[in-house]
C-alpha positions, 0 to 999 in steps of 0.5 A: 500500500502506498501512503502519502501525506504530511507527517507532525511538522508538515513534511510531505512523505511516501510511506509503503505497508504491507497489510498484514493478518488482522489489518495490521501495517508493516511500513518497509519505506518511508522517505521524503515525497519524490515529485513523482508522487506529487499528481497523487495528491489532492489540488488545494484548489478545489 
């Protein structure tokens, strides 16, 4: 599962999980948001 977003101090992050038994996540990446990722965020313009 991919997961972008914010963290606490508003840093832009990709996140990836594994989904495990009992809906539990295992995150195996976390980095800073590369501007690959940026067209997957919602437009503050609308």
């Amino acid at each position: 599962m991919l997961l972008i977003g914010p963290d606490a101090a508003g840093n832009l992050l990709e996140l990836i999980a594994l989904v495990l038994a009992g809906d539990e996540l295992l995150i195996i990446h976390a980095m800073p948001l590369r501007p690959s990722f940026y067209p997957l965020l919602p437009d503050p313009t609308e």
